[in-house]
C-alpha positions in Angstrom: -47.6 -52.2 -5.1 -49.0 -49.5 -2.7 -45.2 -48.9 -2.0 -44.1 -48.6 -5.1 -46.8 -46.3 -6.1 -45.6 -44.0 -3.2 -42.2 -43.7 -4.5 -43.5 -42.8 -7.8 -45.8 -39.8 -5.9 -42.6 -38.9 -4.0 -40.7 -38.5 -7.2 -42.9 -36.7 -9.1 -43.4 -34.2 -6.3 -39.9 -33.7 -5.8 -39.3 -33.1 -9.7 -42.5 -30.5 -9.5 -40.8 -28.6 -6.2 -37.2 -28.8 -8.3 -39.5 -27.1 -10.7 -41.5 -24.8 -9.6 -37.8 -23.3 -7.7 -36.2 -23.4 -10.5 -39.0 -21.1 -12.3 -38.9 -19.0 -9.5 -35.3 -18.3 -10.0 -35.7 -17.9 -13.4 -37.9 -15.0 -12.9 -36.2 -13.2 -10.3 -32.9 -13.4 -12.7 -35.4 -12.2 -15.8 -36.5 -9.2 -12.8 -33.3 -8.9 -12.1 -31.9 -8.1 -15.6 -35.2 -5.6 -16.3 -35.1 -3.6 -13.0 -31.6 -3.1 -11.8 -29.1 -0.6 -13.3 -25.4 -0.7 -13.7 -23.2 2.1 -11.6 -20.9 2.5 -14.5 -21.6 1.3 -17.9 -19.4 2.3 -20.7 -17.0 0.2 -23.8 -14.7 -1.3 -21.5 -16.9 -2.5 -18.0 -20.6 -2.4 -16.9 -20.4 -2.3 -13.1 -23.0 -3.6 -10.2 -23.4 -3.1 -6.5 -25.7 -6.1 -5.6 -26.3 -7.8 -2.3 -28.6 -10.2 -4.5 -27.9 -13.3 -6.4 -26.6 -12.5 -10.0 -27.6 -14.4 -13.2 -24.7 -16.0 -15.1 -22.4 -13.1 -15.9 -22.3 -12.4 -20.1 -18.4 -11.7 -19.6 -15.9 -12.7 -17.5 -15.6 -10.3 -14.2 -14.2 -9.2 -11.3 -16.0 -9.6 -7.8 -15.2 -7.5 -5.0 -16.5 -8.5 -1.9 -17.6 -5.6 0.7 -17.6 -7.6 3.5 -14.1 -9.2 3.1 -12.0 -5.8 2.7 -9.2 -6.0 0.3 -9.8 -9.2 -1.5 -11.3 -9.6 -5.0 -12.0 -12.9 -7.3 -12.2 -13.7 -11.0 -14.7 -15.3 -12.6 -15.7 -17.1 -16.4 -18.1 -15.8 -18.1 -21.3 -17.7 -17.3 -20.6 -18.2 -13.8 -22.5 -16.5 -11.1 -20.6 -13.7 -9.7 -22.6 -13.3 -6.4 -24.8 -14.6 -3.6 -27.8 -13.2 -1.6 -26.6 -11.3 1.4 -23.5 -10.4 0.3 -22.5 -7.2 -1.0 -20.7 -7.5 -3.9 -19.1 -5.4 -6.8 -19.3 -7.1 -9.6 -17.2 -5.5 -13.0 -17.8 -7.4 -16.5 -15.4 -7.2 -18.4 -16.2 -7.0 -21.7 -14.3 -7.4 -25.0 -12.7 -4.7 -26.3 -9.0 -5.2 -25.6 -7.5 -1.7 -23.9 -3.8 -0.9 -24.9 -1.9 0.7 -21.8 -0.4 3.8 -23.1 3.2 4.5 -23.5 4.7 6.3 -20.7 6.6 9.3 -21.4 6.3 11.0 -18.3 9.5 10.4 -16.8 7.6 9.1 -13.7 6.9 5.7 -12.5 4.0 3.7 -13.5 1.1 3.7 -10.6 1.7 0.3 -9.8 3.3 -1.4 -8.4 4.4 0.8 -5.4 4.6 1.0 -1.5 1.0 -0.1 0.1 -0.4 -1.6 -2.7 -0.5 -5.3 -2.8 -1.3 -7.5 -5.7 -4.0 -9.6 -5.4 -4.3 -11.3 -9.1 -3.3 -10.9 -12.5 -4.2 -12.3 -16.5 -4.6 -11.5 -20.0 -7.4 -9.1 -19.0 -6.0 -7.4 -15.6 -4.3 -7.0 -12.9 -6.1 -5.7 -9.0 -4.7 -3.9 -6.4 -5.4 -3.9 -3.0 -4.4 -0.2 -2.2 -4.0 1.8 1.5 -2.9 4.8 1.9 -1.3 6.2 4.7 -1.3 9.7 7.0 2.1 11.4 5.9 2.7 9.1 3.1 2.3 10.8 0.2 2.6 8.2 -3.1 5.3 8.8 -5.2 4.5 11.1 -8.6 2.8 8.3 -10.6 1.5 8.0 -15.0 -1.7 5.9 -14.9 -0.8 4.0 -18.5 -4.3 2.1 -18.1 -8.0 2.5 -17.2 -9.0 1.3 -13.7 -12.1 0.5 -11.9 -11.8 2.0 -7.9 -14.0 0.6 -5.4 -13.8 2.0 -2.1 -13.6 0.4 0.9 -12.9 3.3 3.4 -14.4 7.1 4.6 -12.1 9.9 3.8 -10.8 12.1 1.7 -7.6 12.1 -0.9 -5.7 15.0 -2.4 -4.4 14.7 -5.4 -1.6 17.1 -6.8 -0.8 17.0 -10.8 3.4 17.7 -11.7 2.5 21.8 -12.6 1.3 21.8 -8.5 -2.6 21.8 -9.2 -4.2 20.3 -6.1 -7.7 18.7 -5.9 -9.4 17.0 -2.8 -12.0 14.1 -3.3 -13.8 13.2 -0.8 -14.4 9.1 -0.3 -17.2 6.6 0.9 -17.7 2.9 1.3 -18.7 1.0 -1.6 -18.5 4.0 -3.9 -16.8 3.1 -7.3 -15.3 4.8 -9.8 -13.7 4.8 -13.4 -10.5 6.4 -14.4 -9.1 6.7 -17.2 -5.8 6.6 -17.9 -3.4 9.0 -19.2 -3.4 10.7 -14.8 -0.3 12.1 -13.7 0.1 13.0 -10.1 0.4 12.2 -6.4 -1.9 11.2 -4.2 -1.7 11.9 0.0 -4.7 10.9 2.5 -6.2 14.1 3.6 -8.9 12.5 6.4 -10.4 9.9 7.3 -8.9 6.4 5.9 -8.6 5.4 2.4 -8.5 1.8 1.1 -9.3 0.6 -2.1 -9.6 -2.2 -4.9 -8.3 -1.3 -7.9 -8.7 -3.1 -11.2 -6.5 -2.1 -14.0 -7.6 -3.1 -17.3 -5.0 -4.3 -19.6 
């Protein structure tokens, strides 16, 4: 009887630990959701840099992993798109379908091209793992869809448009950008390293 009755005690304290963790994680995802703010948020994406554990995503997403350099992984919506200690960029995707524009350039599409390696495609996207190279200017290239950038490298890029225009931006680890589409132009490494995830939304 006296054993029995221990079993029982056991149980119910494991169920009230299960419990009281559960709640805890609970509120950190509620703190989570009222404290932190997207890096980009806009019709197509919202956008987080996170070394924390995620709630369920509302969408289905992209991660980017900083600490595994050119790699990315989809996810379902309702999945959790991170893990604590891990920095992560994490794009929902959200649903509002995004039409590539014709191209009428005369100029090749951005992708696919020399340095830039596919890492997945589906109905929503398709990501690039993109480096570029000293001397190796890309070819002239239309950008026919928005894209998500994420850094993974220090330096700077010039970009020149067809009518000559030249522009230098400078680059940093983990920054992320959105661009839209509708870009014409070339792109060469002006210092430093570049190398980037790039998520074209279809």
């Amino acid at each position: 009887m006296q054993t029995r009755v221990s079993i029982q005690m056991g149980f119910v304290a494991a169920l009230a630990k299960g419990f009281a963790m559960l709640c805890m994680l609970t509120g950190s995802f509620a703190a989570f959701a009222q404290s932190a703010e997207p890096i980009v948020e806009n019709e197509h994406v919202t956008v987080w840099d996170t070394s924390a554990l995620l709630p369920p995503s509302a969408h289905d997403f992209i991660a980017v992993s900083l600490s595994r350099k050119g790699t990315a992984r989809f996810g379902h919506q309702g999945e959790i798109p991170g893990k604590t200690g891990s920095r992560t960029i994490v794009i929902e995707l959200k649903d509002l379908p995004v039409t590539p524009l014709a191209n009428e350039t005369g100029y090749p599409l951005a992708f696919p091209r020399k340095h830039a390696k596919k890492l997945l495609e589906n109905a929503q996207v398709v990501v690039w793992d993109c480096v570029w190279h000293p001397g190796e200017p890309t070819p002239m290239h239309f950008h026919d869809k928005d894209a998500v950038v994420v850094f993974e490298a220090n330096g700077a890029l010039r970009a020149t448009t067809p009518d000559g225009k030249s522009e230098v931006a400078e680059i940093k680890f983990g920054e992320v950008r959105f661009n839209p589409r509708g870009r014409t132009h070339t792109e060469v490494l002006s210092s430093g390293e570049a190398h980037a995830v790039i998520t074209e939304l279809k």
